[in-house]
C-alpha positions as semicolon CSV with decimal commas, in nm:
position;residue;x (nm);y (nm);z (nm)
1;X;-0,527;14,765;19,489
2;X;-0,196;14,822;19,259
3;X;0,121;14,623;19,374
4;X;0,305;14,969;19,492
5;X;0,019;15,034;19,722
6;X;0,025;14,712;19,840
7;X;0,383;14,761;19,920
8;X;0,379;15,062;20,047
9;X;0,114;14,947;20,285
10;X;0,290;14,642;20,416
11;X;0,620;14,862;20,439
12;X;0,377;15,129;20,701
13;X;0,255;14,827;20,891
14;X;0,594;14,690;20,940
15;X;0,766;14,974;21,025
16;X;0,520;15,139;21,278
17;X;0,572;14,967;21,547
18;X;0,926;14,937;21,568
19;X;0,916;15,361;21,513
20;X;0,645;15,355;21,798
21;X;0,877;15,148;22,067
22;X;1,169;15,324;21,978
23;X;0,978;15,651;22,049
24;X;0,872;15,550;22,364
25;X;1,169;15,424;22,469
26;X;1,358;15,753;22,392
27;X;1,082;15,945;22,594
28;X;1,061;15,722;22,894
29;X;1,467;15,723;22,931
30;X;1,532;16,068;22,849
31;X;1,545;16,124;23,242
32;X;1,664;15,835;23,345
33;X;1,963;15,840;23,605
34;X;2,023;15,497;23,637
35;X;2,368;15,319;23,586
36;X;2,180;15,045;23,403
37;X;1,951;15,237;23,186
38;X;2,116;15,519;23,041
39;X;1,901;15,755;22,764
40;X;1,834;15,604;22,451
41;X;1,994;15,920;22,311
42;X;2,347;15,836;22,481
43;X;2,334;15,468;22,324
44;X;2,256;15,599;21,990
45;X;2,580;15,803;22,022
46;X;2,782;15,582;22,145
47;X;2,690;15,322;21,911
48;X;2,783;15,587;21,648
49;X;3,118;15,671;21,819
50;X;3,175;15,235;21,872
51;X;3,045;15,076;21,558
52;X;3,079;15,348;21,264
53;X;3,332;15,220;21,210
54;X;3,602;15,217;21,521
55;X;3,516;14,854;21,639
56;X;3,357;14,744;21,297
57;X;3,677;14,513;21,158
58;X;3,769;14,424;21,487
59;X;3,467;14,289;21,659
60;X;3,147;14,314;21,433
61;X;3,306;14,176;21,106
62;X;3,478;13,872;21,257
63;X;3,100;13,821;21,416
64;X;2,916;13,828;21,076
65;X;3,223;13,591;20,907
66;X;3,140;13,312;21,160
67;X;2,787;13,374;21,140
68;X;2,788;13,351;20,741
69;X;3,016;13,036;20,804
70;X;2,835;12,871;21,036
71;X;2,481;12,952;20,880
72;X;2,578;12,886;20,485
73;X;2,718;12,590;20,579
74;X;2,442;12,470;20,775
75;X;2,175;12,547;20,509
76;X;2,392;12,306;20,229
77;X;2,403;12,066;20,443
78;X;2,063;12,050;20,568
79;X;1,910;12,113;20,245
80;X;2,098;11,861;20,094
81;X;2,070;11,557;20,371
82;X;1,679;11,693;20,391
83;X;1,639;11,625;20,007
84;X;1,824;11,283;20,016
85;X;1,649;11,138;20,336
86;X;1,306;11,269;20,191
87;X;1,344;11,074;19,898
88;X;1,506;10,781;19,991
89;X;1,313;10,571;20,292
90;X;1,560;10,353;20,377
91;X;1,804;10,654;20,413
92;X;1,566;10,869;20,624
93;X;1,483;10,498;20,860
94;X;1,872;10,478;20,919
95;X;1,965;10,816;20,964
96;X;1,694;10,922;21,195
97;X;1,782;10,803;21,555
98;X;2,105;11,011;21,565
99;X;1,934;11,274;21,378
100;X;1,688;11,266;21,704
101;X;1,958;11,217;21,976
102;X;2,183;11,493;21,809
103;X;1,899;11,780;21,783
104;X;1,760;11,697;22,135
105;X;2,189;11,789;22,231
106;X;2,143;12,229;22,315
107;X;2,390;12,344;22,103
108;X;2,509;12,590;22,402
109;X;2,576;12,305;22,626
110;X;2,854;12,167;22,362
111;X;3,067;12,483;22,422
112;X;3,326;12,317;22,639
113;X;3,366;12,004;22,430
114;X;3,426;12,234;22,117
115;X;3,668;12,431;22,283
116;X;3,836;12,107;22,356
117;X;3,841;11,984;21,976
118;X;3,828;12,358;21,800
119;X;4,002;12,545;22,007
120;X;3,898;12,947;22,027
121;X;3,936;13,050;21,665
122;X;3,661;13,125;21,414
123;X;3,577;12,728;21,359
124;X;3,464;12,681;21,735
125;X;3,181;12,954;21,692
126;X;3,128;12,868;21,302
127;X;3,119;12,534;21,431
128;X;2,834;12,575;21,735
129;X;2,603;12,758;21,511
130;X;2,674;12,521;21,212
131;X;2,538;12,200;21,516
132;X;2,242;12,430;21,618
133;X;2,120;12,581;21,314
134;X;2,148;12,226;21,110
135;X;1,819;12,059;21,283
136;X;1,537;12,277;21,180
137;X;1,684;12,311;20,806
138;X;1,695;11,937;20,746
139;X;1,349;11,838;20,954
140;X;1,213;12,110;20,757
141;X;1,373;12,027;20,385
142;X;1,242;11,664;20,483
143;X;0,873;11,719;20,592
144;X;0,891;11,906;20,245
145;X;1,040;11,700;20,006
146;X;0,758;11,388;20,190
147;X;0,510;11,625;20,152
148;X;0,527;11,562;19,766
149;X;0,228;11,386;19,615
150;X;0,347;11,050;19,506
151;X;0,164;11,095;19,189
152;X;0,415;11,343;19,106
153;X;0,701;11,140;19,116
154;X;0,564;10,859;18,914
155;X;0,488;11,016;18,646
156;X;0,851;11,198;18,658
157;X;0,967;10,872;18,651
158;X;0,743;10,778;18,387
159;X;0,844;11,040;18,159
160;X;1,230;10,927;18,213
161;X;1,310;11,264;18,356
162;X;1,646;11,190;18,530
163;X;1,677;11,199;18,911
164;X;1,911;11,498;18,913
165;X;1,616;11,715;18,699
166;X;1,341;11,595;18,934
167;X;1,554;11,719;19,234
168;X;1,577;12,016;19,076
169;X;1,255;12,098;18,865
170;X;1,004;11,960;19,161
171;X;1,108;11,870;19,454
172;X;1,311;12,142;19,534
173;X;1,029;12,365;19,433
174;X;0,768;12,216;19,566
175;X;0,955;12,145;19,921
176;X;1,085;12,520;19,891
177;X;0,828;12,686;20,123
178;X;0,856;12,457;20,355
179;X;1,233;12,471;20,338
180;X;1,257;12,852;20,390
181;X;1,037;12,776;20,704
182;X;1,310;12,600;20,855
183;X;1,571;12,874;20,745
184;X;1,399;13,153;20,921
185;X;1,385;12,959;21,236
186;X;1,779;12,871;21,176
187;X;1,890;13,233;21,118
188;X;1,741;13,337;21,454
189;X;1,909;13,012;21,647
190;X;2,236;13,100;21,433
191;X;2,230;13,468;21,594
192;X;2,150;13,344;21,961
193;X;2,460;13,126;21,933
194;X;2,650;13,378;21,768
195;X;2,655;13,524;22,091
196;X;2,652;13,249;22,345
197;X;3,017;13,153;22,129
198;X;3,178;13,476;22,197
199;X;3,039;13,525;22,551
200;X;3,308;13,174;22,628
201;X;3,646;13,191;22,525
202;X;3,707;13,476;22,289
203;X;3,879;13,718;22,187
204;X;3,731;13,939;21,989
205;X;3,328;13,985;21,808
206;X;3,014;14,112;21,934
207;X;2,990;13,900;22,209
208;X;3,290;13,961;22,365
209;X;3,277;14,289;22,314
210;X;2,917;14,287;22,537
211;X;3,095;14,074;22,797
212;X;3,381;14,291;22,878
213;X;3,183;14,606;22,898
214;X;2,940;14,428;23,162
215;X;3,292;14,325;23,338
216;X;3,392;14,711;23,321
217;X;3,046;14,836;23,421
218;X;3,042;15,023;23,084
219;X;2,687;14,965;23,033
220;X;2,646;15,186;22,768
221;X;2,924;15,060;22,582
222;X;2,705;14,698;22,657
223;X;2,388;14,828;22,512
224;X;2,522;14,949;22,226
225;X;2,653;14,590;22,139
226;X;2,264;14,475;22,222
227;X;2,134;14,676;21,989
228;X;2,349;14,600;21,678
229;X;2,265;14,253;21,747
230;X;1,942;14,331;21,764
231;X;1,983;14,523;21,400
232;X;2,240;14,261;21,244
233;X;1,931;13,985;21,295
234;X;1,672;14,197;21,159
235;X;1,862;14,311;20,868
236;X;1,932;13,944;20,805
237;X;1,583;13,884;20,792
238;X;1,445;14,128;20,591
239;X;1,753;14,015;20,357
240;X;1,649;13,658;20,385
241;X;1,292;13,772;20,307
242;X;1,380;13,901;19,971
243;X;1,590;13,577;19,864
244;X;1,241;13,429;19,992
245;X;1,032;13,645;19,754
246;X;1,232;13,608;19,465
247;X;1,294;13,238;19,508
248;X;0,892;13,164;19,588
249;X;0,751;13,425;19,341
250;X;0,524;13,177;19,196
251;X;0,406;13,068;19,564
252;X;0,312;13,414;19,638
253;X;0,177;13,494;19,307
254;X;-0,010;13,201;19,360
255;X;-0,172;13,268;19,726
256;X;-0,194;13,641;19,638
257;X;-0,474;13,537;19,347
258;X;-0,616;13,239;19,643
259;X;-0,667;13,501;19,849
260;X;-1,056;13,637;20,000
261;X;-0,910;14,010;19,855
262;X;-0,872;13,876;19,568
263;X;-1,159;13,659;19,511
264;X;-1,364;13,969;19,613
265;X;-1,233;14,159;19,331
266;X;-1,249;13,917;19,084
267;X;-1,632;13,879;19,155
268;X;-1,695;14,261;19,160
269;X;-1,529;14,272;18,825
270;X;-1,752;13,971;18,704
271;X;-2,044;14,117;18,827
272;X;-1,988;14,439;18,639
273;X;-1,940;14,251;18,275
């Protein structure tokens, strides 16, 4: 099977079952005459009316700046504490126990005492999703990096290759699929706290927009901010997915050729040489 096919494939499979919920949902609320669960169809254009583009620099781009903030910040810093307590032992041994108090803290629960020190302004809500989406980068980046046969780095060592060239040249890429494990879990703790930051204290983004149209009773209005949510973390997926691909070609080339598929074929095409 050719790599478009493949694609195109993949691309059905994804994409089926999101078209297949949205379908029913438009058919099962066509009729509906409730306050709280208007018609898909009067979402859609409200969303269109709200978000393209009326309330887009007011409310969803300050959302996506903290966000970006929060998340980029999170993933140098957890990437780069992973790598260092990976490779150094006596690093990892001090570091841990307020590694493990500080992850076991919900991030949501720390609201109050970052309004206290940060105020209301973009660095509180950077801030809260920069504390929750920290913990599974760095656990992940050093489970990765330890993961590392040993053999490896000795004879790194033994070829003099400096330390700043073995970060870079293998332990980075060997701890890298391990690493992007912990950055898809992030991104979806970084949107849940996205929101839990406006919902307290704000003045503007997605949340707050959500919580003053539950306050007004415009529920459609509240729906519509639900569902670019909803969109804004699965376009940041697919996005982080392709950064994914391109970084860990050679991992998927790799598993692609491991593969029972592929085995199969190879042996079909041995048997008929």
């Amino acid at each position: 099977m050719s790599r478009m096919s493949r694609a195109l494939r993949t691309l059905a499979w994804e994409f089926s079952v999101p078209v297949v919920l949205i379908a029913v949902w438009w058919v099962v609320s066509a009729r509906s005459g409730s306050l709280y669960y208007p018609p898909l169809s009067h979402i859609l254009t409200r969303f269109q009316e709200l978000w393209l583009f009326e309330r887009f620099t007011s409310d969803a781009l300050p959302s996506v700046t903290n966000l970006a903030v929060g998340y980029l910040s999170a993933v140098v810093v957890g990437i780069g504490l992973g790598v260092a307590m990976g490779l150094t032992p006596w690093l990892r041994e001090t570091v841990n126990p307020p590694v493990q108090f500080l992850r076991a803290l919900p991030a949501v629960a720390l609201l109050p005492l970052a309004i206290q020190l940060l105020g209301i302004g973009w660095s509180m809500k950077a801030g809260v999703i920069f504390f929750g989406s920290l913990w599974p980068i760095l656990l992940n980046t050093v489970d990765g990096v330890r993961s590392i046969d040993p053999l490896v780095n000795d004879m790194a060592r033994s070829y003099r290759i400096t330390r700043r060239q073995r970060v870079l040249r293998i332990v980075l890429p060997a701890a890298g699929p391990q690493i992007f494990v912990g950055l898809r879990a992030s991104l979806s703790v970084a949107v849940i706290l996205l929101l839990a930051s406006e919902l307290v204290g704000s003045t503007a983004g997605i949340g707050f927009f959500v919580l003053q149209a539950q306050r007004q009773f415009n529920i459609t209005d509240m729906w519509t901010g639900m569902v670019l949510l909803g969109l804004l973390g699965y376009l940041l997926n697919l996005a982080l997915q392709a950064v994914e691909r391109r970084v860990l070609s050679w991992h998927f080339a790799r598993r692609r050729k491991n593969s029972p598929e592929s085995r199969s074929q190879n042996k079909k095409e041995s048997a008929v040489d």
